[in-house]
N, C-alpha and C positions, 0 to 999 in steps of 0.2 A: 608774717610781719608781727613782730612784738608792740603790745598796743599799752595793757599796764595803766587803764583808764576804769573809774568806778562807772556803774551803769546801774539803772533802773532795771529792774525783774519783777515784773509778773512769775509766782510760780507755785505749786501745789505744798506742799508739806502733809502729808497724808499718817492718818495712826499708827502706821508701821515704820514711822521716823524716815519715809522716804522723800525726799525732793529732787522735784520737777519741774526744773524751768519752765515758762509755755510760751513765754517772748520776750523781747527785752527793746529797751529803748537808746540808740547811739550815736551821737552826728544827727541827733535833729529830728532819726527817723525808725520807727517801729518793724524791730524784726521779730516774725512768727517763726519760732523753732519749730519745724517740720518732724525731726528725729534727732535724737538722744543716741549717740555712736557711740559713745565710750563714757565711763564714768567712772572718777577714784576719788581714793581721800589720802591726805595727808597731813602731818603736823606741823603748827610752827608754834613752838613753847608749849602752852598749855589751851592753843587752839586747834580744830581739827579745821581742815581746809578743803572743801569737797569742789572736784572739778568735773568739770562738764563737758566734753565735745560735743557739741549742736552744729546741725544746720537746717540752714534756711531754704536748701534745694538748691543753692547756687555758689555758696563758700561755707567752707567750715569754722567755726568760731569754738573757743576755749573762754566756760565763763569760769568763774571761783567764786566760792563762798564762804566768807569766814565764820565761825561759828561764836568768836569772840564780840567780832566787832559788830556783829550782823550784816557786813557789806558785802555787795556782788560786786566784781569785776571783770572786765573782759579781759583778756591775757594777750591771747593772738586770733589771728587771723589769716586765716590762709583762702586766698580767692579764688 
């Protein structure tokens, strides 16, 4: 399901420029990203756009991150 909603993220940003979501907040309610399945980057203009497939143990979510705007958002959703 195509979702294309901003969301709150908790998430690491560690010396080695790497980020790691660790939960995010959506509809009210608090998901703990269990594993990190997949992960790229891509551009749009002169932003980099790094995404995320997480889950929570029970559906897999797609967040993004923009490097410009500094916003996260959740993309899809497959349940």
């Amino acid at each position: 399901m195509n979702i294309g909603q901003s969301v709150a993220v908790l998430a690491v940003f560690d010396p080695s420029y790497k980020i790691r979501p660790l939960r995010f907040r959506w509809s009210g309610r608090f998901i703990k990203v269990e594993e990190i399945t997949y992960m790229w980057r891509a551009r749009e203009g002169k932003n980099d756009i790094y995404h995320f497939s997480v889950t929570d143990g029970n559906a897999l979510y797609e967040l993004s991150y923009n490097t410009g705007s500094l916003l996260w958002r959740i993309e899809h959703l497959e349940a």
